[in-house]
N, C-alpha and C positions, 0 to 999 in steps of 0.2 A: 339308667335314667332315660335316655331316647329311646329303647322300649318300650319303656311301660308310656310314654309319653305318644309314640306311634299308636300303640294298643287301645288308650285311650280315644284318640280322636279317630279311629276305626268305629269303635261299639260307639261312641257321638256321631258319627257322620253315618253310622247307619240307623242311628233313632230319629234322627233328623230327615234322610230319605223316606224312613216307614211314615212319618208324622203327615210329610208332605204328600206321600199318595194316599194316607187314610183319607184326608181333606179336613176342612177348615175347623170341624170341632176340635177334632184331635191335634192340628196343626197350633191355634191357637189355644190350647192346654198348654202344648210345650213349652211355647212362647212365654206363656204366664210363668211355668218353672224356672227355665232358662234366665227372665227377667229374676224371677225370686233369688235363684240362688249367685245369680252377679251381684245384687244389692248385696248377701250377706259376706260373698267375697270382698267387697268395697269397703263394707263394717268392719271385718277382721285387718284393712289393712291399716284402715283411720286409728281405729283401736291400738293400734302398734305403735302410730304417731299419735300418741294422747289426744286426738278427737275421739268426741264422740257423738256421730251420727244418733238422730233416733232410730232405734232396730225395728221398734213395729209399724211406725209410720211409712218410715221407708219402704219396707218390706209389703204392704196392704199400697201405698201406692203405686210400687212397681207394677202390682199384678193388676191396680183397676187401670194402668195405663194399658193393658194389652187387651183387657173386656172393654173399655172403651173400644179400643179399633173396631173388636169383633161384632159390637151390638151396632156399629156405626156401617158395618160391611152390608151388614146381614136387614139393614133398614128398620131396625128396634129404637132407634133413635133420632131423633132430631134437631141437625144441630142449627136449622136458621133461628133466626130471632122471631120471624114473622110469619 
């Protein structure tokens, strides 16, 4: 088990390092992933304790919470009032 657990966060910390020197398209991709597949880790664990989270809501807001940032970095948006 600490293995495959080492192994693991090896091939993760080096798609993490690649994402980071591709730059920011590729960086925030991952990010949206990363964000995706936590929410459904979270579902699966609610699911075990008879909650139940919405799966697609959840899931469709995690990922606009990360294109939010990106479109907000990148000046595609505007967040004053005025």
């Amino acid at each position: 088990m600490p293995r495959q657990r080492l192994l693991s966060a090896a091939a993760i910390l080096s798609l993490f390092l690649a994402t980071a020197v591709a730059g920011d398209p590729w960086y925030s991709a991952g990010a949206a992933v990363v964000a995706g597949l936590a929410f459904l880790e979270f579902h699966g664990m609610m699911a075990q304790g008879a909650h139940a989270p919405l799966r697609i809501t959840g899931l469709a807001l995690s990922i606009v919470f990360i294109a939010n940032g990106y479109v907000m970095a990148h000046g595609m948006g505007d967040n004053t009032a005025g």
